[in-house]
BAFI-3210 file (N, C-alpha, C; in Angstrom, 3 decimals, decimal comma, padded with zeros to 6 digits):
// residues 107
n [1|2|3|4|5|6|7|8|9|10|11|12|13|14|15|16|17|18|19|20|21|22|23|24|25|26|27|28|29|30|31|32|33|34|35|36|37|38|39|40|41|42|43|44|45|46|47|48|49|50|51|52|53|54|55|56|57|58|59|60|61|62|63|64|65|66|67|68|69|70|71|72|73|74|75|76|77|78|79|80|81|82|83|84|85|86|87|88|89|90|91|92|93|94|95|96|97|98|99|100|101|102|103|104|105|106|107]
n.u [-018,593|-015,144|-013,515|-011,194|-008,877|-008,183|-005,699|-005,134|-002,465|-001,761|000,850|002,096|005,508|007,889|009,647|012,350|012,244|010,988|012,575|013,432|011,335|009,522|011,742|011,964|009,119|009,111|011,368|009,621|007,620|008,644|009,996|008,594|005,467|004,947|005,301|003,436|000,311|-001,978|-001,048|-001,275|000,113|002,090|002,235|004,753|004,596|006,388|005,763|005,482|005,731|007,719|006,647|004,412|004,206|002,552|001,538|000,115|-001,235|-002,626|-004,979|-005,938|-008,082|-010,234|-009,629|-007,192|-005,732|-006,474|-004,764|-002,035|-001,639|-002,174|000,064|003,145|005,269|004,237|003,575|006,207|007,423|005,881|006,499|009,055|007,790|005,861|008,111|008,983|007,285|003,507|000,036|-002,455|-004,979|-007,297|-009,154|-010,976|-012,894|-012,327|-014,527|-014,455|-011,760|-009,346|-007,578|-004,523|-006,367|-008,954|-011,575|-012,731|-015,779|-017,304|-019,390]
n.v [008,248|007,903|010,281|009,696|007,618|004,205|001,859|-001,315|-003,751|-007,109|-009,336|-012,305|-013,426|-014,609|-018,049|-017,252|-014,423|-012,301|-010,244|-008,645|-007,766|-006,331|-004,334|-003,065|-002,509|-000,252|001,264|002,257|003,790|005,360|006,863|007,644|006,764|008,349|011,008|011,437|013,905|013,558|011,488|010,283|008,947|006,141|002,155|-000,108|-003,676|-006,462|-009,369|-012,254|-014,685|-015,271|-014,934|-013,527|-009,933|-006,549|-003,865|-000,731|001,960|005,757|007,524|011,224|010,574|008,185|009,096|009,990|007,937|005,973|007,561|007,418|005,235|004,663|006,325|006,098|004,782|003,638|001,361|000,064|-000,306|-002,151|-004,466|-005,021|-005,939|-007,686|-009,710|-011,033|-011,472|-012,529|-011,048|-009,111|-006,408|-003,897|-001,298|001,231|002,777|003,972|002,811|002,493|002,892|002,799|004,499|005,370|004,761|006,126|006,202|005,768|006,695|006,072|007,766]
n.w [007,620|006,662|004,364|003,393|001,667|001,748|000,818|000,760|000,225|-000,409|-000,327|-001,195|-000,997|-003,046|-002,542|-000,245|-000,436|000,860|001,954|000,362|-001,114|001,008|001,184|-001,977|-001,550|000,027|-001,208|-003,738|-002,234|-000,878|-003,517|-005,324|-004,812|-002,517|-003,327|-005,111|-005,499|-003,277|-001,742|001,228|003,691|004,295|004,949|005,155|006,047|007,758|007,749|010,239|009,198|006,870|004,466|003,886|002,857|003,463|002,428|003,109|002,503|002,519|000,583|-000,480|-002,060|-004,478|-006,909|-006,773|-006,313|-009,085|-010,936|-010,159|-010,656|-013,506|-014,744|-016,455|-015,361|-012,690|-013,916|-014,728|-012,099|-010,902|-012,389|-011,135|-008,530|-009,154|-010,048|-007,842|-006,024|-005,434|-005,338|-003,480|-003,885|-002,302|-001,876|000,209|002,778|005,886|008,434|010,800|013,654|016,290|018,047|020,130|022,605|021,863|020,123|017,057|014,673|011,379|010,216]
ca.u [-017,530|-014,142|-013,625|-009,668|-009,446|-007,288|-005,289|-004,468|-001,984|-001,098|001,695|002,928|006,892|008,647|010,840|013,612|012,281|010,129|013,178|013,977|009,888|009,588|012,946|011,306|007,713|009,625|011,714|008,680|007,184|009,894|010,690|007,187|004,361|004,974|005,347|002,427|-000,518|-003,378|-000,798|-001,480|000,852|002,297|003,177|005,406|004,248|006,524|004,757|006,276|005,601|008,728|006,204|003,736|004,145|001,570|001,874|-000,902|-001,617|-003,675|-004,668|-007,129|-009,142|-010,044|-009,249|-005,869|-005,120|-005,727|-003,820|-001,153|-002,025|-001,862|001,405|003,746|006,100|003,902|003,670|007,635|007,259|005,078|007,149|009,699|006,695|005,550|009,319|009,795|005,725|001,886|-000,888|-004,184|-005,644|-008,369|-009,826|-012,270|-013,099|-012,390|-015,638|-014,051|-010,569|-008,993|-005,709|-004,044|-007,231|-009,638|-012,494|-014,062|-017,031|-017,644|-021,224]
ca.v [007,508|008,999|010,649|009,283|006,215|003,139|000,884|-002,737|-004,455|-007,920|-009,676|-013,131|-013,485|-015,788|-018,484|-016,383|-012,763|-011,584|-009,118|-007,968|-007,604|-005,295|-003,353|-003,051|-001,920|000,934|002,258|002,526|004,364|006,638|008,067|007,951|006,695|009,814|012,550|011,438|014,198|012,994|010,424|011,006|008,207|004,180|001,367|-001,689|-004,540|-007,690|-011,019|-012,902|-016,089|-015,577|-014,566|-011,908|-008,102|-005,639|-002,180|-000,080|003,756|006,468|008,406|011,526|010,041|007,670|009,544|010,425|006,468|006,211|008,825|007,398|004,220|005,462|006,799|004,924|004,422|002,468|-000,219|-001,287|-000,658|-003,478|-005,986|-005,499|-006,430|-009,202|-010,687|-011,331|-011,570|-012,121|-009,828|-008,841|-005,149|-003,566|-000,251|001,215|003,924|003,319|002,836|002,466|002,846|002,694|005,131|005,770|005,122|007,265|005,898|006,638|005,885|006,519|007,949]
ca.w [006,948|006,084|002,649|003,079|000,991|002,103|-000,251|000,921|-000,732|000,586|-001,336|-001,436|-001,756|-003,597|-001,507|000,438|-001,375|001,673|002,373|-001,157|-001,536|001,425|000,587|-003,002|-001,367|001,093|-001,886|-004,314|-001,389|-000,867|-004,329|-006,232|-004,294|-001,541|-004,049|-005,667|-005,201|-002,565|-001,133|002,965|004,114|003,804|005,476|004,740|006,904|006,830|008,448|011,037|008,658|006,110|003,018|003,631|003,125|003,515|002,019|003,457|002,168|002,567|-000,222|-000,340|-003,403|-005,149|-008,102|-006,653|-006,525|-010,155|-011,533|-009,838|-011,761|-014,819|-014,563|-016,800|-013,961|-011,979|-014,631|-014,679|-010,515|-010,403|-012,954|-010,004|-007,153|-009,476|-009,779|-006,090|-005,230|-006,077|-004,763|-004,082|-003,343|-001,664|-001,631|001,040|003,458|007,374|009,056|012,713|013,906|017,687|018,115|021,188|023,262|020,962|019,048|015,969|013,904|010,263|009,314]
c.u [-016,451|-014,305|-012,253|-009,925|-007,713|-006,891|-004,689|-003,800|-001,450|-000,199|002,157|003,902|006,644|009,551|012,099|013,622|011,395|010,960|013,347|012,092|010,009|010,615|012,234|009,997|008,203|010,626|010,627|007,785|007,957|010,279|009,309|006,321|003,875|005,163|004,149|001,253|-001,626|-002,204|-000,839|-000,290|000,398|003,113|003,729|005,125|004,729|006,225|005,996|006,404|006,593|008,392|005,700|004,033|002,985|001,978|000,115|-000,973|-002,343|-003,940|-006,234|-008,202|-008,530|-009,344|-007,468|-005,418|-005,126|-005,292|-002,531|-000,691|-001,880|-000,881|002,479|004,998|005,846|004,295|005,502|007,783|006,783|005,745|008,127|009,289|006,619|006,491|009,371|007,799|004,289|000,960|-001,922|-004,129|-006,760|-008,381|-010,375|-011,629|-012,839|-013,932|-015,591|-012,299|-010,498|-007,550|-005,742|-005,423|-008,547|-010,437|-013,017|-014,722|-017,134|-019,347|-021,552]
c.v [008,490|008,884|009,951|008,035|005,586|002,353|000,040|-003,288|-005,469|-008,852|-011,522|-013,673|-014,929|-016,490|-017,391|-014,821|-011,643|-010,681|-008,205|-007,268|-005,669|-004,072|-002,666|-001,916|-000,658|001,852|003,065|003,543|005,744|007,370|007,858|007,950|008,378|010,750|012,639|012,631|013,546|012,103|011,361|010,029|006,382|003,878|000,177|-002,742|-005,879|-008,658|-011,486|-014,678|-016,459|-015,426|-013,850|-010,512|-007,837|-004,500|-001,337|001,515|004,531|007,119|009,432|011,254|009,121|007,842|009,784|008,856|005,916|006,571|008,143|005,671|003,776|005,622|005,660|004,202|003,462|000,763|-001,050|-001,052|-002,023|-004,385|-006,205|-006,098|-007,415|-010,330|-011,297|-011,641|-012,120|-011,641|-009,842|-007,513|-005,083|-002,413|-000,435|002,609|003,046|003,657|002,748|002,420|003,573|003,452|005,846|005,987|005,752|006,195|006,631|006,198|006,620|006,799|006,862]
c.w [006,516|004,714|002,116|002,155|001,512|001,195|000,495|000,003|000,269|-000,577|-000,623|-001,858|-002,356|-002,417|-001,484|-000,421|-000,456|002,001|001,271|-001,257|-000,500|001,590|-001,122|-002,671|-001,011|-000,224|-002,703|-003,700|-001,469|-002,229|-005,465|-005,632|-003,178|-001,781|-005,154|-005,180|-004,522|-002,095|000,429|003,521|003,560|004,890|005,100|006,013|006,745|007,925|008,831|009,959|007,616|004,688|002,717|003,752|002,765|002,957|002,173|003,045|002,095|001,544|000,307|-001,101|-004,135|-006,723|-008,296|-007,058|-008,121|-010,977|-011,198|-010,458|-012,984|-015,113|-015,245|-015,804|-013,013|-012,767|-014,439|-013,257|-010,316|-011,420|-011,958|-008,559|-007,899|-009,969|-008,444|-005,376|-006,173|-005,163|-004,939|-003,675|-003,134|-001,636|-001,012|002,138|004,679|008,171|010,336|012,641|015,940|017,829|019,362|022,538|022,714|020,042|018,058|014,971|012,942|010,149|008,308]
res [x|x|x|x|x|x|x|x|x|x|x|x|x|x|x|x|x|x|x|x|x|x|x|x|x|x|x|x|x|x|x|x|x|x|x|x|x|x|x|x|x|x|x|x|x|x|x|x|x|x|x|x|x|x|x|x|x|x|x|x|x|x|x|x|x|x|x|x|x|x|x|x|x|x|x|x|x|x|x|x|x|x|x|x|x|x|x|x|x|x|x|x|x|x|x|x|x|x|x|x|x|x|x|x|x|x|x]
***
């Protein structure tokens, strides 16, 4: 199993906020989340359906994720995610993944 840890976030806009949401997710990304210690990478993912974003990230620890939690910064980040959205998360390790042809299996 990898040691990386994965954060799911799947969001439900508000009517006509699925662009403002993922504009929102990609800045938050860009000037905190990615200067955070242990962050490995993110993605913004916006749904063909007109409501869902995804924000996917790697971190190297759990511990790194909440530290970054903590952080009083996050908290008024997320009154601007929970204007325009509602959410769930997920933690977890990758136990299989498929890239460019290439398998691989978690212990």
């Amino acid at each position: 199993m990898s040691t990386t840890v994965t954060l799911i976030n799947v969001f439900t806009a508000k009517p006509g906020k699925q662009q403002a949401l993922a504009e929102t997710l990609a800045e938050g990304t860009r000037n905190f989340f990615s200067k955070q210690p242990g962050s490995l990478s993110s993605s913004v993912i916006v749904g063909g359906d007109g409501s869902k974003v995804a924000n996917i990230s790697q971190w190297r620890s759990a511990e790194d994720i909440a530290a970054f939690r903590s952080d009083p910064r996050f908290a008024d980040y997320m009154k601007s995610v929970v204007e325009l959205a509602a959410g769930e998360s997920m933690m977890g390790h990758t136990t299989y993944s498929h890239t460019g042809g290439v398998e691989s299996q978690g212990a």
